[in-house]
N, C-alpha and C positions, 0 to 999 in steps of 0.2 A: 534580350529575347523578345521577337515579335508574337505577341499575340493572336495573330491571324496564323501564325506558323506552330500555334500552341494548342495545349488542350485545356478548354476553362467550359467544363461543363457545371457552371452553377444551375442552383435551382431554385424558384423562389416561394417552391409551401414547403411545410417540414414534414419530413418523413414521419408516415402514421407509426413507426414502432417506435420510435426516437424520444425517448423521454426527459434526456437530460442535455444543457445547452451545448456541450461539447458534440454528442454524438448526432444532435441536428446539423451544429454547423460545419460539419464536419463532411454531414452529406452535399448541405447544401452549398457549400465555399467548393464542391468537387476536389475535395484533399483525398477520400476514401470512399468507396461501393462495396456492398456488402456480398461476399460468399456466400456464407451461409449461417448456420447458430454458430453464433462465437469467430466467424472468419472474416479475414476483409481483403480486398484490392486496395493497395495505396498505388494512388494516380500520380503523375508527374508533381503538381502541386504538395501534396503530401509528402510523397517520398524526399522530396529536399526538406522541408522542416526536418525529418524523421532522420534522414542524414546529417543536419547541421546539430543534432540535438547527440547524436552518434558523436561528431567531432568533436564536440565540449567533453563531454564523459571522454572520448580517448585523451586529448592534449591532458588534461588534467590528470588521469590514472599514471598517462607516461611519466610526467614528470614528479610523480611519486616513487620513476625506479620502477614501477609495475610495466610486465610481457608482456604485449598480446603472442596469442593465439588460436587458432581457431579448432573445433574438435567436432567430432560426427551428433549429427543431431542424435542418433538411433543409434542405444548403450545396449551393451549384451546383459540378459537377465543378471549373468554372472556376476559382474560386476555391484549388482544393487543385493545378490546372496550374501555377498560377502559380507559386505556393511549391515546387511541385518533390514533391509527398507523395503527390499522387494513384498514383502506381505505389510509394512509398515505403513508405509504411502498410501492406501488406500485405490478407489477406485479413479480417482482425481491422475492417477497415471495412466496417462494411454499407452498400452500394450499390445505387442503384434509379433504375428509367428512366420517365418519365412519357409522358403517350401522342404529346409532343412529341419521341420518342426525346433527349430531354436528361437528360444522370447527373446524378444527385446523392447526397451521403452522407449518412446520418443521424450526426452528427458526433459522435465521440469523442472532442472538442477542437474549442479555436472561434478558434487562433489568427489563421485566416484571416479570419474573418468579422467579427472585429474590427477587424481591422485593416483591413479593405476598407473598412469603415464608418467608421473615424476619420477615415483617410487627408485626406477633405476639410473634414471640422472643426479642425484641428490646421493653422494660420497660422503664427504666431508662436513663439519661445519662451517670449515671453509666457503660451500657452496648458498650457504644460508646469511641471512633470511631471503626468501626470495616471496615475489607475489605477483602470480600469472592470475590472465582474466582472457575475457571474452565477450562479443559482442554479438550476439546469436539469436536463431530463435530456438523459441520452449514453446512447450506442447501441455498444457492442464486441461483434462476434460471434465471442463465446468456442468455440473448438471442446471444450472441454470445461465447461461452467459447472458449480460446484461451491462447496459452502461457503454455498446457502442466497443472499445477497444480497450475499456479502462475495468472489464471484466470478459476478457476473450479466451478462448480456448488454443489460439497461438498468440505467440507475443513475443518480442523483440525483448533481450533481458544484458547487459552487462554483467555478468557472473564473474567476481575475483575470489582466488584461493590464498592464501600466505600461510607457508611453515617455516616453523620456527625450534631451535633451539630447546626453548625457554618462554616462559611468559614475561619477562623483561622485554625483550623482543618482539615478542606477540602484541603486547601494550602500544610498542610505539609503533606499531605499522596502524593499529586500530586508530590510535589515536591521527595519526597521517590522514587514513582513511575517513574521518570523522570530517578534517577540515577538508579534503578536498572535496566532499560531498555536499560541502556546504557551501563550496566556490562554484561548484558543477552546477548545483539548481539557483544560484543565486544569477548565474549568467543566464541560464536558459528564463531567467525573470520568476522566478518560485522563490515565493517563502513560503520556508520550511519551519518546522520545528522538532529536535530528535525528541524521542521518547523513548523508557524506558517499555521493552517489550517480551510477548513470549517467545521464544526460540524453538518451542513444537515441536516437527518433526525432523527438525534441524541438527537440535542438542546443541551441547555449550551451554555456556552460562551467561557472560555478557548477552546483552542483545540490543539494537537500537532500533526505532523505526525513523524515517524521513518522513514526517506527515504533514500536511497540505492542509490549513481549515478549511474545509468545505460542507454546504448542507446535503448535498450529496454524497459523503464518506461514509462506507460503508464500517467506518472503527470509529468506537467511542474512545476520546481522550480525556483526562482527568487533568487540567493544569490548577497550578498554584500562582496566582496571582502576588502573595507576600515571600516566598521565597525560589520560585521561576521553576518550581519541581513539573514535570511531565514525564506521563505514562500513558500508555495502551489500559485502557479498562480491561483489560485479559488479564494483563501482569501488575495490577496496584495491588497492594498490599490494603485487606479490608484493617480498619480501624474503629473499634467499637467505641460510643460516646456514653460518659457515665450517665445520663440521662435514659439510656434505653436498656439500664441495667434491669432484669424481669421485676417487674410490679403488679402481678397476680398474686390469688391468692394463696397463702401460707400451707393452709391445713389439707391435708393427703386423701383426695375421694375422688369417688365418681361417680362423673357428672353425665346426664342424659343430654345428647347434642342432635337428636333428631334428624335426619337428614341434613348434617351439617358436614359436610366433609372438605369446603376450601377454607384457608384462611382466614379471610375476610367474613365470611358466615361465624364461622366459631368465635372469632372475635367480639363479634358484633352479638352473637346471641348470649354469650358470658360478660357483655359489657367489661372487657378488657382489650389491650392493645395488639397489635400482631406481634408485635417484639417481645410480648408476655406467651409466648408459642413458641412451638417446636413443630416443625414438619417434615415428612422424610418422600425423599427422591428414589428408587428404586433403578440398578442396572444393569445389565450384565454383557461382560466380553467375550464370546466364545461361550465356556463352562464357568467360569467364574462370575459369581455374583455380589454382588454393590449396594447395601445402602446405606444412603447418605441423609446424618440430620443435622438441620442448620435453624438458624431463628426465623420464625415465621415470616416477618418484615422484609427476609432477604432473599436475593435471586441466586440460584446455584453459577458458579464460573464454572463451565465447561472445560476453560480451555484449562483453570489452573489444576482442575481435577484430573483429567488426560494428562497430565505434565507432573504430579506429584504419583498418578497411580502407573505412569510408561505406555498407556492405553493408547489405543491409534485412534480405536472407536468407544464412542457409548449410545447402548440401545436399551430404551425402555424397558422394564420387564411386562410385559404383558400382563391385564389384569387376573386372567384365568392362573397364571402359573404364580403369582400371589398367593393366591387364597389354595392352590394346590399344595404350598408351604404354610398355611396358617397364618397368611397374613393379610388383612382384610383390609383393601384399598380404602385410601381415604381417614382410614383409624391405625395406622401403623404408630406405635411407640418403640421408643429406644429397648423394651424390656422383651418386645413382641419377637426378636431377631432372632432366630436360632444357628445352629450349628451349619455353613457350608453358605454362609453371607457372611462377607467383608464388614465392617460397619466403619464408617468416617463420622466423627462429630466435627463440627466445622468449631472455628477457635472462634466464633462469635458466640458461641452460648455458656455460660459462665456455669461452670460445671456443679457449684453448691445455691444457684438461685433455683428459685420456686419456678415452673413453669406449665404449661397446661399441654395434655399431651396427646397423641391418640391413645382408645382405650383400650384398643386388640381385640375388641368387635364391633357389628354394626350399631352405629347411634349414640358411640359413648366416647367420653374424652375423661380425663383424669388429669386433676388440679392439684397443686402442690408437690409437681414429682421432681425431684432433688437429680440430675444427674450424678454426680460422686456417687449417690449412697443407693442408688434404685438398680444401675445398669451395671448388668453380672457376666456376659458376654467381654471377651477382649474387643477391645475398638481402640483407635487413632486419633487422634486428635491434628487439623492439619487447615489452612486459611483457604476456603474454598469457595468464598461467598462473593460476588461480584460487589467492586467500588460502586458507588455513585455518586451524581454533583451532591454537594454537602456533609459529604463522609470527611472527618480530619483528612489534611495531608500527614503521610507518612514522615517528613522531614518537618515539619512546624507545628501540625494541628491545625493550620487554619482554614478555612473549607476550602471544598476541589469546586471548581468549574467547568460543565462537562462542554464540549465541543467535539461536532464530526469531524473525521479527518480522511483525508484519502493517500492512503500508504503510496511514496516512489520511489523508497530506496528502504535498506536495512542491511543490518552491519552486525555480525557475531562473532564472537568467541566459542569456536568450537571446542578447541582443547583436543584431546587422543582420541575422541570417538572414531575419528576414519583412519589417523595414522596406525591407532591398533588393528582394526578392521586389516590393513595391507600392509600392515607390518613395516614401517616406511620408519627406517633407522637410520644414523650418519653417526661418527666417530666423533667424540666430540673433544676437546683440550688434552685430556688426559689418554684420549684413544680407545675409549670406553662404547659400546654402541648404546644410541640415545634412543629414546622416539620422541617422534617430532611432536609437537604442538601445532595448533589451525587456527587459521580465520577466514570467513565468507565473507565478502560484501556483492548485494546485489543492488541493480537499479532498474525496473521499470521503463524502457525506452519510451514506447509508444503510450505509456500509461502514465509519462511524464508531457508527450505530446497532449494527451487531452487534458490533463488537469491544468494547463496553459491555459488550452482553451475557456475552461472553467472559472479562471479566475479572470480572464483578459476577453471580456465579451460586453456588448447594448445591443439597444433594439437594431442595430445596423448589419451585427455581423459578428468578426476576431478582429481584436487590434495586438498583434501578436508584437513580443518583443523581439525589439530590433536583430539582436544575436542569431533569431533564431526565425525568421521570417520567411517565406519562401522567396522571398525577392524584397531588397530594403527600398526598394524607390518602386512608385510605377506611376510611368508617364504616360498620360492622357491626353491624344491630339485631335482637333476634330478639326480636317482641312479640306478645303474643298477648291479642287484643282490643281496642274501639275504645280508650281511656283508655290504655291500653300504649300501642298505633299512635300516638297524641295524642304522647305525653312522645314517642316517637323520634323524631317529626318536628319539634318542639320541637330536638332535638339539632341535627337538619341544616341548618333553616334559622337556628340561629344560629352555627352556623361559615360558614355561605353568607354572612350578612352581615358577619360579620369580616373575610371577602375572601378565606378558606381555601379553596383548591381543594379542592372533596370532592366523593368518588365512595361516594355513599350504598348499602350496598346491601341493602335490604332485602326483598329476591325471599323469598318464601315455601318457603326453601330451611331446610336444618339448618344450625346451628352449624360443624361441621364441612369443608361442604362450601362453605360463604362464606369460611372463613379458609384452607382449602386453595388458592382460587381468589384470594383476596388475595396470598398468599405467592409464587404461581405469575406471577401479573401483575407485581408485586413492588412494589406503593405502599410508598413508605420508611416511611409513619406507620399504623398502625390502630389507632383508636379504636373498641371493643367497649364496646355499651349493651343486656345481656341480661339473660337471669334473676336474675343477681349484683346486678344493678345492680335491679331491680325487688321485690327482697328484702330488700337490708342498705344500699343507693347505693351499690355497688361499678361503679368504672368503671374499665379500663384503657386504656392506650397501650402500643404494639407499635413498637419500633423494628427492622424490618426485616432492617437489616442487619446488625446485631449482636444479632438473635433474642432480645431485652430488653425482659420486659414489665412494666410497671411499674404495681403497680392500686393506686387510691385510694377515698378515701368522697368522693363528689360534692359540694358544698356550693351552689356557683353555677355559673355558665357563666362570670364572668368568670375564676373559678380555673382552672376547665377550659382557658381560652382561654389563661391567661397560660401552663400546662403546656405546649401545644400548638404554643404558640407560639416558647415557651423552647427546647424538642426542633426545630422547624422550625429555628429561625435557629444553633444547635449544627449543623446535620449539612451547611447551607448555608456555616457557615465552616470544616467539618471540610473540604468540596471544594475551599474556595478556597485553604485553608492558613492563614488569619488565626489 
């Protein structure tokens, strides 16, 4: 490909909304142009990364036995009634009415639509296990899009379904899916790491995420250094340390707290610990109301809360309708609760220690209150308190290490929640009707794109991995006159028919501002045929990523090829690990 015959609209400030390195270089390498909130253009440049990154995720899926096929972006309401998601989902679904006043969503997930559509292909168990996918876009209306394509409101997603039988079955497709997911981002130059995650408004039980360390990750991860355990801070399992068992005081009163009503105040004005507390969170879903108390020290898990209570949403209770129940912000105890509130005690607070409490009015707290023996209301008892770095691992004890990460794949065990939903039966050995069992796997296309970029960047630009590069060569000529012009194009068309992807480029530009623009798009190989080389046969090759130029005397093209070649298939096994 010539480059005077191409589109390479680089730029060289960084876009003033662009906050993070990917979605700079992203504008500025001319890969993508922005839409609008959360939308993009991917330009020629882009759309082949986007496509080569497509090709791996498909060769890979295929030769897992996994279908494609492709399905309507825009699902009939029906479809998401069935399953139980349409009010489930939230506002995060974009929804639209056709001038048949009939909804439908532009789908953020297709487990419906699958499944409606198998339901009547799937006889037999004969015809199982199977696992269809797709390569699509999804529609999420982010109320905030951020991060460039790697928080977009459309987005490129590989979606696979597998039913099964049985969870024997189910096992081994997940586990298939495990490694080739790990072959998928390990070629596109990602490492990964799965994790233990929540499954939300997915359902199922398994669940893994693909994540990325990155200080931009918008997910906290908890790893274990002594025994290799990782999780999503959503789904760790809190662990309390005998050291933070309550060490307040014993004896039962109450104590004046003066305009004390956070943690850290009451703490601090009874000269005790936070962990020697109790504090309650306040919620409600609809008509139903929620509150939760956990140890002072510790931060509520939303997500594990919404996941043990089936809730889609949680909304504060306002302070007015508080105290229009008798419950006075700030000073709620476990005893203050009445009748037509839920109560959770989270499993961090050890139900016979002493702890200091609110006092169920203004300005008062109450010391030595015993949960076992104080609280007379029915309540739950259930793990709701978010991990953190230093909290035991749940497999060793030994402390967690927290790291950002940025989710590009995830993998579940859904189980019968959708084949009940559609009723999706087959005959099975003894000619019995079965229901089927599920698994999701999805990937992030273009949110695999930029987290590339994220890990594979300097002050220059991308040095993008070779697999997945928009062009693995690009040759740089600077000639001047026909006989010059002659010998460069000599150069291109014989790496063209070597079979070398190259991005020729010899726009009527300087020196300078073609390898600035090389480095910024980030082709892993450049090969430079300029005045050096029209003077003494000085030719060089530019390895990218490790900013290693390495110049020779020319003698033929097949040395050149064999150089070219030798550096190609080195940086192709540097990705795959061989």
């Amino acid at each position: 490909m010539r480059a005077s015959k191409y589109l390479v609209p680089t730029e060289k400030e960084n876009p003033s909304d662009a906050v993070v390195a990917s979605h700079r270089l992203m504008i500025r390498a001319g890969l993508v142009r922005k839409s609008g909130s959360g939308f993009y253009f991917f330009l020629p440049l882009g759309l082949k990364v986007l496509k080569k990154i497509e090709n791996i995720v498909r060769e890979e899926m295929d030769a897992t036995g996994a279908l494609e096929f492709e399905l309507p972006i825009m699902t009939p309401s029906e479809f998401w009634e069935q399953s139980g998601r349409w009010s489930v989902m939230g506002p995060e679904m974009m929804r639209v009415k056709d001038r048949h006043d009939q909804w439908y969503a532009l789908g953020p997930t297709h487990e419906e639509s699958f499944s409606y559509l198998v339901k009547p292909l799937l006889k037999s168990y004969k015809d199982l296990p199977i696992n269809v996918y797709q390569i699509h876009t999804k529609f999420r209306d982010e109320i905030r899009p951020r991060f460039g394509v790697i928080r977009s409101r459309e987005f490129i997603m590989k979606d696979a379904y597998s039913y099964h039988l049985d969870e024997t079955s189910l096992d081994a497709t997940y586990q298939d899916m495990r490694t080739a997911y790990r072959k998928i981002f390990q070629r596109c130059g990602l490492k990964t790491i799965p994790v233990q995650a929540d499954s939300g408004t997915m359902g199922g039980s398994a669940s893994e995420e693909f994540m990325v360390v990155s200080p931009i990750g918008e997910e906290t991860l908890l790893l274990c250094a002594s025994c290799n355990y990782s999780s999503n801070s959503e789904k760790t399992p809190f662990i309390a340390k005998a050291e933070d068992s309550p060490n307040g005081p014993k004896d039962k009163k109450e104590v004046a707290t003066p305009g004390k009503k956070s943690i850290e105040d009451v703490s601090s004005f009874l000269n005790v610990r936070p962990q020697d507390t109790i504090k309650a969170v306040a919620f409600q879903n609809g008509k139903e109301k929620l509150v939760v108390f956990l140890r002072g020290d510790l931060e509520l898990n939303e997500h594990k809360l919404k996941s043990y209570l089936k809730w889609s949403d949680l909304d504060l209770i306002p302070e007015a309708e508080l105290k229009n129940n008798n419950l006075v912000p700030g000073f709620i105890g476990p005893s203050d609760v009445k009748e037509g509130f839920k109560v959770i005690l989270d499993s961090s607070i050890q139900k016979d220690g002493a702890y200091i409490v609110g006092g169920g009015k203004e300005d008062f707290h109450i010391q030595g209150y015993v949960p076992s023996s104080e609280i007379k209301v029915e309540y739950e008892t259930a793990d709701v308190a978010l991990a953190r770095e230093g909290d035991p691992c749940p497999n060793c004890a030994k402390d967690l290490k927290a790291e950002k990460g940025i989710e590009v794949g995830h993998i579940f065990k859904l189980g019968d929640k959708y084949t009940k939903s559609f009723q999706i039966q087959v005959l099975d050995q003894q000619g019995k009707a079965k229901t089927l069992t599920m698994g999701c796997y999805g990937i992030g296309v273009n949110r695999t794109m930029a987290t590339v970029i994220e890990q594979c960047n300097d002050e220059n630009g991308i040095y993008w991995p070779i697999s997945i590069a928009p062009f693995e060569i690009s040759l740089v000529t600077i000639a001047k006159g026909e006989e010059q012009e002659a010998k460069a194009l000599e150069f291109y068309e014989n790496l063209k028919n070597e079979g070398f992807e190259v991005f020729w480029d010899e726009r009527d530009l300087g020196p300078g501002f073609k390898f600035k623009d090389s480095e910024l798009i980030g082709f892993p190989i450049r090969i430079t045929v300029g005045k050096k080389f029209f003077e003494s046969g000085e030719v060089s090759i530019y390895n990218r990523k490790y900013n290693k130029d390495e110049t020779f005397t020319f003698t033929d093209f097949d040395d050149l090829n064999t150089r070219v070649e030798n550096l190609r298939q080195e940086l192709y096994q540097e990705l795959l690990g061989d």
